[in-house]
VOPAGU-2260 file (C-alpha; in pm, 1 decimal, decimal comma):
REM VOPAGU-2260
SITE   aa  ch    i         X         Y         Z
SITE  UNK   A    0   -3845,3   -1040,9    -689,7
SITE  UNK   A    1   -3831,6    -986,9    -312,6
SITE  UNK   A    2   -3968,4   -1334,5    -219,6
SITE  UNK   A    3   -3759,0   -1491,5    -489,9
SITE  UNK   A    4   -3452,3   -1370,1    -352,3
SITE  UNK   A    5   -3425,1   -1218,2      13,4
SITE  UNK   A    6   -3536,6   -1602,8     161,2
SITE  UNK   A    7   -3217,2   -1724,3       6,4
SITE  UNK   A    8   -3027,5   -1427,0     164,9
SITE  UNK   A    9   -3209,1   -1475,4     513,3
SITE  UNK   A   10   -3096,3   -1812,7     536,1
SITE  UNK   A   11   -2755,7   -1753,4     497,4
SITE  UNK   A   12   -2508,7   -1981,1     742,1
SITE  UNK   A   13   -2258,9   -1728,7     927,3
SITE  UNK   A   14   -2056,3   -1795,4    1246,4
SITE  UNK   A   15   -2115,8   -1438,3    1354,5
SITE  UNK   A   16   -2351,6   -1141,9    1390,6
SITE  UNK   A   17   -2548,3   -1100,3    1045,6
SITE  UNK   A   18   -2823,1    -846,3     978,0
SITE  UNK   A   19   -3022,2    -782,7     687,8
SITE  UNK   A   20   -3136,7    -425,2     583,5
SITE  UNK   A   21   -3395,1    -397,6     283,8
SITE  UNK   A   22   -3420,1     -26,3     197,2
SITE  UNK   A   23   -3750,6      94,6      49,4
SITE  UNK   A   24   -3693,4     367,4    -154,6
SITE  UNK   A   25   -4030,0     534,6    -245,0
SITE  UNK   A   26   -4144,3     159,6    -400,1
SITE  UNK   A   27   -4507,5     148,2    -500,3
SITE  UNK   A   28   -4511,6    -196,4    -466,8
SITE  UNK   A   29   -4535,4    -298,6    -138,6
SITE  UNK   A   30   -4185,1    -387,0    -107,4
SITE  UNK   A   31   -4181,8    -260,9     270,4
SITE  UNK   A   32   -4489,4    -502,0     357,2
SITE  UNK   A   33   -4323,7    -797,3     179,0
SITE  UNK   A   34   -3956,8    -749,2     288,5
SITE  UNK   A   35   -4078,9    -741,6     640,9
SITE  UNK   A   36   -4312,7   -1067,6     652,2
SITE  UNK   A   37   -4023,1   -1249,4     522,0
SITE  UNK   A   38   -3842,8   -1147,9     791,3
SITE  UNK   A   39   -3629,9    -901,8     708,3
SITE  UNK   A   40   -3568,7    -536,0     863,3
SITE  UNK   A   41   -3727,1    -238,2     659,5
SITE  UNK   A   42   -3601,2     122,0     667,1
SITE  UNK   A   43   -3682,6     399,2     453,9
SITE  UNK   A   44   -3486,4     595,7     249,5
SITE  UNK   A   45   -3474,5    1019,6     330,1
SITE  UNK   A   46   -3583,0    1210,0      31,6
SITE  UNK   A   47   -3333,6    1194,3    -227,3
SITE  UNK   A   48   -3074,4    1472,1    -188,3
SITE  UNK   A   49   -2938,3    1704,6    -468,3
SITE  UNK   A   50   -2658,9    1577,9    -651,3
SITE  UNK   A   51   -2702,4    1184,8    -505,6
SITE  UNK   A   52   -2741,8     944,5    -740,0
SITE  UNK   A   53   -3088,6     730,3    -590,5
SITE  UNK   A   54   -2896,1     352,0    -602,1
SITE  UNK   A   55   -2581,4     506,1    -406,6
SITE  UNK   A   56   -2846,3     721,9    -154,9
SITE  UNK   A   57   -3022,6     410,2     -89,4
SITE  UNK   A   58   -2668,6     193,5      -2,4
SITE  UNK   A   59   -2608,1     489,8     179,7
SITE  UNK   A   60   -2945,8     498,9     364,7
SITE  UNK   A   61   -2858,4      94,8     451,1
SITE  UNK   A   62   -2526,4     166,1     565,3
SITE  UNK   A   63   -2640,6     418,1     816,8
SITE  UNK   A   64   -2892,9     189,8     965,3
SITE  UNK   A   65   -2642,6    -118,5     975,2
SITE  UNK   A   66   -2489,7       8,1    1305,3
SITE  UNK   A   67   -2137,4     -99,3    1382,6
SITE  UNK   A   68   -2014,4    -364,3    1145,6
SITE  UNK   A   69   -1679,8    -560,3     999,7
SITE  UNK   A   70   -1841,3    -608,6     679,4
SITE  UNK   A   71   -2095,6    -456,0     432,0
SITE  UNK   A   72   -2301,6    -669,1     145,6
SITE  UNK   A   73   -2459,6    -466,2     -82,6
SITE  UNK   A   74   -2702,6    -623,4    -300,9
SITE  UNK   A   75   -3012,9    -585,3    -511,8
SITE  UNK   A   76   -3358,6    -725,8    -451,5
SITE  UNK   A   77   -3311,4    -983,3    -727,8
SITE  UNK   A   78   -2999,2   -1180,9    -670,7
SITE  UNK   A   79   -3037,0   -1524,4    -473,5
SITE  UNK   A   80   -2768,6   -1654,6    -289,5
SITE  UNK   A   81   -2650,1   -1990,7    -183,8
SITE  UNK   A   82   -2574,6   -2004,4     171,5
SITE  UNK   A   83   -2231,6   -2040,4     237,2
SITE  UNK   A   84   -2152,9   -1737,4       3,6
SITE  UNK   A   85   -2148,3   -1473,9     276,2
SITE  UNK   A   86   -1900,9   -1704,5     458,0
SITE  UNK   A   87   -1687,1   -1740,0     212,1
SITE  UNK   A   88   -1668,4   -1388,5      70,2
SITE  UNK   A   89   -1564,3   -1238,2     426,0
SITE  UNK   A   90   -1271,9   -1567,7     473,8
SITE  UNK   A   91   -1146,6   -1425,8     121,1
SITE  UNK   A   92   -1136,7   -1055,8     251,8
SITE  UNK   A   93    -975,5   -1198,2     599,8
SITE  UNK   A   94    -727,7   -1404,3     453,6
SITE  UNK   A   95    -622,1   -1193,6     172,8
SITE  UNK   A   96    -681,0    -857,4     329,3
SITE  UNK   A   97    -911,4    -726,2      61,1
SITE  UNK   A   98   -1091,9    -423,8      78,7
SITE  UNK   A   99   -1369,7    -522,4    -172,5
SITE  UNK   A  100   -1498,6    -868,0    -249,4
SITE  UNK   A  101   -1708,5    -887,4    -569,1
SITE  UNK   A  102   -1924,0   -1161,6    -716,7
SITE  UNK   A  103   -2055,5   -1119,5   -1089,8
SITE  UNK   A  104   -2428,7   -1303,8   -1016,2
SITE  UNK   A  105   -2496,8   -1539,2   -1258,9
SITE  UNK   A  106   -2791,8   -1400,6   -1481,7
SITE  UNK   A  107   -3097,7   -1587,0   -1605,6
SITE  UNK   A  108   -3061,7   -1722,2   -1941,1
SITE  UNK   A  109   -3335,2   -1938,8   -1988,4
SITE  UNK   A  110   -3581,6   -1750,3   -2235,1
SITE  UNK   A  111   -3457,7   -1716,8   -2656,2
SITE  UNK   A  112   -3312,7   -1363,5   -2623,4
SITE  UNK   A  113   -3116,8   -1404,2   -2263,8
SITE  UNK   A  114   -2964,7   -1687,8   -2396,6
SITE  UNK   A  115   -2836,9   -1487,2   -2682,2
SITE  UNK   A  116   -2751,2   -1140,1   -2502,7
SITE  UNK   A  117   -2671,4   -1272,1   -2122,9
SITE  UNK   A  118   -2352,3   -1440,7   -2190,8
SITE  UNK   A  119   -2206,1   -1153,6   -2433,4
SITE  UNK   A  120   -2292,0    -935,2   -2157,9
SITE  UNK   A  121   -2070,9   -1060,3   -1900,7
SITE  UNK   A  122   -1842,9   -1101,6   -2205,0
SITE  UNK   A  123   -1828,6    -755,1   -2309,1
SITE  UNK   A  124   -1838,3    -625,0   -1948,8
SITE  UNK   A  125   -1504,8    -881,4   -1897,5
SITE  UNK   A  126   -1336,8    -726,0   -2202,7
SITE  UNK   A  127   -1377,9    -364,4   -2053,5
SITE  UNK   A  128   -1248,4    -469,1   -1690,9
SITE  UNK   A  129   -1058,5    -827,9   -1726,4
SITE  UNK   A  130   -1105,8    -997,4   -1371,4
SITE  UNK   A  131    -708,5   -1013,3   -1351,2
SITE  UNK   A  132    -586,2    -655,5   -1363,6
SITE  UNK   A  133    -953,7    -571,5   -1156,0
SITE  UNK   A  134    -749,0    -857,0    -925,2
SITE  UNK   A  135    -422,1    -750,9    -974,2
SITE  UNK   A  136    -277,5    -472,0    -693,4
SITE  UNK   A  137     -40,8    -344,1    -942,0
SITE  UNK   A  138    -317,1    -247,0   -1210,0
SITE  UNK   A  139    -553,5      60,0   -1180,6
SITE  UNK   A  140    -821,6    -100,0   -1366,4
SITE  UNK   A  141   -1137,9    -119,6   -1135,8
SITE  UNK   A  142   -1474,6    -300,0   -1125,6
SITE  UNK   A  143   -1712,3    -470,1    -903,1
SITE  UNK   A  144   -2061,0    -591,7    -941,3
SITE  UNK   A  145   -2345,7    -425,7    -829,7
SITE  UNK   A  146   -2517,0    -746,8    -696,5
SITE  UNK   A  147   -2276,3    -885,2    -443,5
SITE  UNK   A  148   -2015,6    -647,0    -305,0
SITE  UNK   A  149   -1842,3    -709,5      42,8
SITE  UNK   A  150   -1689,9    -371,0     127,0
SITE  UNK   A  151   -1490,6    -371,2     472,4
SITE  UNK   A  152   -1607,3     -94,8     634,1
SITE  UNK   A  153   -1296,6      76,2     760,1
SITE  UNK   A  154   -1170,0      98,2     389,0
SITE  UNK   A  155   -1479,9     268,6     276,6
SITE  UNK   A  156   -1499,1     520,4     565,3
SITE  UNK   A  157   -1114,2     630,5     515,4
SITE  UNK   A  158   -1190,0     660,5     148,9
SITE  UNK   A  159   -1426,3     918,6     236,6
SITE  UNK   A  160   -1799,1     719,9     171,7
SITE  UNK   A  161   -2036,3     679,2       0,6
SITE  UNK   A  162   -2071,7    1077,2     -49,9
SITE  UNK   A  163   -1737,1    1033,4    -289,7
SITE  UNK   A  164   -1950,1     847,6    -505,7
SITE  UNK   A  165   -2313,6    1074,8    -479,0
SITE  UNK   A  166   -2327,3    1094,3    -847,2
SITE  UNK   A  167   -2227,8     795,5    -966,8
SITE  UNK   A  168   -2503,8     607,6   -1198,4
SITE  UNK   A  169   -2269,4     305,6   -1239,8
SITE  UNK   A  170   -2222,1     301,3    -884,7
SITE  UNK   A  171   -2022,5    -128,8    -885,1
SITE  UNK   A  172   -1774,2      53,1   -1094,6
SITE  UNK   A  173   -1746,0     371,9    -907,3
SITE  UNK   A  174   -1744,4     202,5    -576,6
SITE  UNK   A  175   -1438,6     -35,6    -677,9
SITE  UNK   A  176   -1243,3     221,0    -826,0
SITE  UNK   A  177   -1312,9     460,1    -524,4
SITE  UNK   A  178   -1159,5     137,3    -258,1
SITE  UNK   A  179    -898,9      40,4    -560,4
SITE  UNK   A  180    -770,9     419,6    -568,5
SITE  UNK   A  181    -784,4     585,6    -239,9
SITE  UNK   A  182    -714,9     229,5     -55,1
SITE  UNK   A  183    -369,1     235,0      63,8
SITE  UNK   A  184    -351,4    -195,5      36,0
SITE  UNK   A  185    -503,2     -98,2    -306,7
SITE  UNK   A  186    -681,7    -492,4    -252,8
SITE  UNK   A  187    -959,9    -550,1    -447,3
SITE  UNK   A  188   -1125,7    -898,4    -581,7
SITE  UNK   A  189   -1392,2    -935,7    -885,9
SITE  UNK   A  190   -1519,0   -1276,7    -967,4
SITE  UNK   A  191   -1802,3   -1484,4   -1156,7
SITE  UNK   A  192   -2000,6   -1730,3    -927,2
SITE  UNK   A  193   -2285,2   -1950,0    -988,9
SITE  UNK   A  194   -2379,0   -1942,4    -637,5
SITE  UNK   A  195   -2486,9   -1585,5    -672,7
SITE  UNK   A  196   -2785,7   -1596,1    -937,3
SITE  UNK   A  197   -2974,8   -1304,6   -1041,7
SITE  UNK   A  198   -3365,1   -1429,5   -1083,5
SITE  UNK   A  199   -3479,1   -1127,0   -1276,6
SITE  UNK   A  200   -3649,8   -1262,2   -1615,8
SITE  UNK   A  201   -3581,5   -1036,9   -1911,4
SITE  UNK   A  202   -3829,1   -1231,5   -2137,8
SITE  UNK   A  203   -3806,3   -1018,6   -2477,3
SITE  UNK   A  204   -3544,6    -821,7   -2603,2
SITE  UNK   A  205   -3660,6    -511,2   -2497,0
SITE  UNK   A  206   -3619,2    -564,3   -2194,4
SITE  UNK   A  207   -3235,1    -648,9   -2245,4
SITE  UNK   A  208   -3217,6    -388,2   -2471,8
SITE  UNK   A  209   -3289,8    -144,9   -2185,1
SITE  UNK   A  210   -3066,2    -323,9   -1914,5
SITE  UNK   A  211   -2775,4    -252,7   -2182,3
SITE  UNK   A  212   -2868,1      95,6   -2286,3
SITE  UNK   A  213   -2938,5     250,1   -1947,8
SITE  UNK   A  214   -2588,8     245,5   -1863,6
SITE  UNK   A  215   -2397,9     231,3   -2220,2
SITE  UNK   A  216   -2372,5     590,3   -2277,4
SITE  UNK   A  217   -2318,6     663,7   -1889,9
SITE  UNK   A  218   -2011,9     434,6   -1913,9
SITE  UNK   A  219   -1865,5     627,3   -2223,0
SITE  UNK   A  220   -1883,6     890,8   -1999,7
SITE  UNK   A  221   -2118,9    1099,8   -2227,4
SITE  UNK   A  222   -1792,9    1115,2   -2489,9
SITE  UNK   A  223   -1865,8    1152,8   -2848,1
SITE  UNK   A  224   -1536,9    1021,7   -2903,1
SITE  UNK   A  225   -1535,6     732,3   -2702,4
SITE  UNK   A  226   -1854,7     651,3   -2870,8
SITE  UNK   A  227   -1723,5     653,6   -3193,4
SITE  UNK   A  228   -1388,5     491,9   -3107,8
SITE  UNK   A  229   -1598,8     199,6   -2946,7
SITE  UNK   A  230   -1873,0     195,6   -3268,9
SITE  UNK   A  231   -1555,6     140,9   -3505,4
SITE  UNK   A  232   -1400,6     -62,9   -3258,0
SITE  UNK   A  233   -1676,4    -342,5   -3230,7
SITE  UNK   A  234   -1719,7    -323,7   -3633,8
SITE  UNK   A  235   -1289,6    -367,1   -3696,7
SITE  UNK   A  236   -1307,5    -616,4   -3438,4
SITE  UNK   A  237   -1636,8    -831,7   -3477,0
SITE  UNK   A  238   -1782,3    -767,9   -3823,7
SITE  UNK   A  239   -1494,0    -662,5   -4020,3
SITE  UNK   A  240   -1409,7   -1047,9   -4037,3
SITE  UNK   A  241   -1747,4   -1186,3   -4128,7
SITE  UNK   A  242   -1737,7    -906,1   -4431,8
SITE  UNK   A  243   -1363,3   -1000,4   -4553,8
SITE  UNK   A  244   -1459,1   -1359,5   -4542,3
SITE  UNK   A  245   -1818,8   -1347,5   -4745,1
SITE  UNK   A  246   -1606,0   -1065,1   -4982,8
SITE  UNK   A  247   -1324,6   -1299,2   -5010,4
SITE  UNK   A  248   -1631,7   -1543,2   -5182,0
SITE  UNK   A  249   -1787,9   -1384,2   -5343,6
SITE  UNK   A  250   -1494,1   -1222,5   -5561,3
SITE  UNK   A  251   -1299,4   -1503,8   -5488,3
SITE  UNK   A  252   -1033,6   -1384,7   -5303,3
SITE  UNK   A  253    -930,4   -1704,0   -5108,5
SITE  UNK   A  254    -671,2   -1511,9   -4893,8
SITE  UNK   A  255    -869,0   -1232,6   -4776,1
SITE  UNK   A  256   -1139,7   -1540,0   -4699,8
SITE  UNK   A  257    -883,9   -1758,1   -4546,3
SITE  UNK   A  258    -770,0   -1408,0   -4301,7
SITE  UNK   A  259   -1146,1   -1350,7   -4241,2
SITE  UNK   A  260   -1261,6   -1682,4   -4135,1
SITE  UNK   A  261    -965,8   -1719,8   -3941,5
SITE  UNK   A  262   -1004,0   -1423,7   -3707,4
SITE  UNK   A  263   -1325,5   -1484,0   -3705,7
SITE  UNK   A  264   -1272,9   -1838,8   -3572,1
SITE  UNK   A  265    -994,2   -1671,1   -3328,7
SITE  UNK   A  266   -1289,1   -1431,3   -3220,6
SITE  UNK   A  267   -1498,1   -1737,2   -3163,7
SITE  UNK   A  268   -1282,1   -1935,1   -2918,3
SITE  UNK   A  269   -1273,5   -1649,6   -2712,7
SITE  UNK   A  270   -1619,2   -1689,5   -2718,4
SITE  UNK   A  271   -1664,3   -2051,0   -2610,6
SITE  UNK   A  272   -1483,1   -2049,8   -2202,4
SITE  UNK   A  273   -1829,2   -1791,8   -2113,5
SITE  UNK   A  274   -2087,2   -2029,9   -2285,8
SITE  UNK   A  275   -1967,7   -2348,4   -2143,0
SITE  UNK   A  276   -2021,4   -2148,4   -1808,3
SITE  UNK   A  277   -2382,3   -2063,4   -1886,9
SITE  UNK   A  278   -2404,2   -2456,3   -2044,5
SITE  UNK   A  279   -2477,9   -2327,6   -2367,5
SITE  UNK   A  280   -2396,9   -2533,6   -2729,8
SITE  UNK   A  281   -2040,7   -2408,3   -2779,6
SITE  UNK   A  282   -2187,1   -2365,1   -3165,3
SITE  UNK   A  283   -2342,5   -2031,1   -3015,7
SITE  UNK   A  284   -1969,0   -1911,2   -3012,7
SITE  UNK   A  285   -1950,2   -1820,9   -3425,7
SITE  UNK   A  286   -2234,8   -1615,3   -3356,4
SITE  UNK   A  287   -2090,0   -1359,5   -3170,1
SITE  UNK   A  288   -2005,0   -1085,5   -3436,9
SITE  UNK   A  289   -2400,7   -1061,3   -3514,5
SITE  UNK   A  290   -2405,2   -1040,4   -3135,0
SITE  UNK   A  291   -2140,6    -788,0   -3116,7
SITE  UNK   A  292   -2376,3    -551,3   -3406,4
SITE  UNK   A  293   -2626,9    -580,2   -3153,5
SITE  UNK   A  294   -2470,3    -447,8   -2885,6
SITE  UNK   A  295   -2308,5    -193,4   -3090,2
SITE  UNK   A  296   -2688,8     -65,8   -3186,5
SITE  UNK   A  297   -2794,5     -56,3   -2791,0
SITE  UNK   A  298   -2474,2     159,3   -2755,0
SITE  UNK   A  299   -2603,5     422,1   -3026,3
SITE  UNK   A  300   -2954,6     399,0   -2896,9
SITE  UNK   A  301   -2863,4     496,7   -2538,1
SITE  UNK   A  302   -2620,1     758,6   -2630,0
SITE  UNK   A  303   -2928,5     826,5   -2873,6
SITE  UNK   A  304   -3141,4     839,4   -2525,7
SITE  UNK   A  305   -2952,0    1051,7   -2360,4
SITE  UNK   A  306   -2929,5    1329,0   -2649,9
SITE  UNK   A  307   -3345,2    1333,7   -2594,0
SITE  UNK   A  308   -3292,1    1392,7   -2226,4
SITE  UNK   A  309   -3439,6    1052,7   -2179,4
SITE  UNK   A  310   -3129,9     870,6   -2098,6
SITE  UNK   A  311   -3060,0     579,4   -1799,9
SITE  UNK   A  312   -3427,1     588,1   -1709,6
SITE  UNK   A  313   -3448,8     343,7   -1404,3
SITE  UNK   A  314   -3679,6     332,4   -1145,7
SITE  UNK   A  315   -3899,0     641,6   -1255,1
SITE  UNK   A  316   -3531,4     828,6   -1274,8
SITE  UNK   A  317   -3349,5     978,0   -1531,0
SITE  UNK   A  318   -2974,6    1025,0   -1528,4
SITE  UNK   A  319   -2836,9    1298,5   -1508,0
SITE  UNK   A  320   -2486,0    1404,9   -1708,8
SITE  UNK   A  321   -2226,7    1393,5   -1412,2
SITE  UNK   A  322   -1886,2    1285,6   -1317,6
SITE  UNK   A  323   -1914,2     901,6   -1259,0
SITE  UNK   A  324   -1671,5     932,4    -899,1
SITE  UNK   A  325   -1428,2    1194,1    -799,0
SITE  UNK   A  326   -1132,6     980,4    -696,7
């Protein structure tokens, strides 16, 4: 991914000093070789300390070899950005006096099955933590995305670090809530930009299936109960509908088929406002309760996962069952 994306990053046009730091954390892939003939600098990580999470010990790992800085970007090895995006992001946390600046990368939804699962998953993930009350100073609801977060790094330091957050396996939504909570401006901003594009391929559905259920049951917090209140959630909500309206036919019951097909079409134009933004037929829209079952079977599967002692296997690592971020 590295000479897909970090170009786009290196080229970046900032009125100020700018620095990029790829950390190498035990890859087998020669990421160290390739980051550095692109041009970027290479440090590698320490050994992973007990109780770190490895994404958050690797930001950490970059943030101690940034030196003194305004501003930190944190960002993955397979988001793209255009170059004015940097620029912009740090005028936003200037003008507004934000503590965290958050883009939601667009991701690829080219093949069959991203075209499908992509856009529910930035819908689903907008349902859990809508942009406004993520936006809004008055709401504790918290969020960022892993792939383009401006932190300023005063906030961060008098919120204690990166060590507040060791644990965390979600570590976008542990870092927001961590600036959101212990931030006295309590200024944070979480957006959705096509001019930060993730160029990761997931070409069949298992390999969406996994980017879903590595983190599904980590974000119920391991809860039983929240895993059962969101299983009959999804089904009340998404599939309840469909089943009133094809009951309503087939015992013809035209009122509980006129109720279903109505929320479903409600459910629908909900729908449409995240397909138009991934210029997708705004057709795909009545398909979303079949999408919604899907997603409701990758949440059983990873809780599923985690039950084996397999769960939110990334990067050779399996998660282990800890507080997300002690704020």
């Amino acid at each position: 991914m590295l000479p897909l994306a970090l170009p786009s990053l290196l080229a970046t046009r900032y009125q100020g000093d700018f620095r990029v730091v790829v950390v190498d954390d035990a890859s087998t892939d020669a990421t160290a070789a390739v980051a550095a003939r692109l041009g970027a600098d290479v440090v590698t990580a320490a050994p992973l300390p007990p109780g770190w999470a490895g994404k958050v010990h690797a930001m950490a790992c970059g943030v101690a070899a940034a030196g003194e800085c305004d501003y930190l970007l944190f960002t993955d090895a397979d988001i793209a950005f255009s170059p004015v995006v940097v620029s912009e992001l740090v005028r936003a946390a200037e003008t507004n006096q934000l503590d965290l600046v958050s883009q939601m990368a667009t991701l690829r939804a080219v093949s069959g099955w991203e075209r499908v699962v992509v856009p529910a998953f930035v819908y689903f993930f907008a349902q859990l933590f809508p942009f406004k009350r993520v936006n809004s100073a008055r709401s504790r609801v918290a969020a960022a995305a892993g792939g383009c977060m401006l932190v300023r790094r005063a906030a961060l330091e008098s919120a204690g670090g990166l060590g507040r957050i060791a644990d965390a396996h979600i570590d976008d939504v542990a870092l927001g809530t961590l600036l959101k909570q212990r931030s006295g401006r309590r200024r944070i901003w979480l957006g959705l930009s096509d001019d930060v594009r993730s160029v990761r391929p997931y070409p069949s559905l298992r390999d969406l299936w996994r980017m879903v259920s590595r983190s599904a049951y980590t974000q119920l917090r391991y809860s039983p109960l929240l895993l059962l209140g969101t299983v009959v959630g999804l089904l009340l909500v998404y599939i309840v509908p469909v089943a009133s309206l094809v009951a309503g036919v087939v015992v013809v019951d035209w009122r509980l088929a006129v109720l279903g097909g109505f929320a479903w079409a409600l459910m629908a134009l909900t729908y449409i406002p995240m397909l138009r933004f991934y210029r997708l037929s705004v057709l795909r829209c009545f398909s979303l309760p079949f999408i919604a079952l899907l997603y409701t079977a990758m949440t059983v599967d990873s809780a599923w996962q985690h039950l084996r002692g397999r769960g939110g296997s990334w990067k050779g690592r399996t998660a282990v069952r800890k507080t997300q971020a002690r704020v």
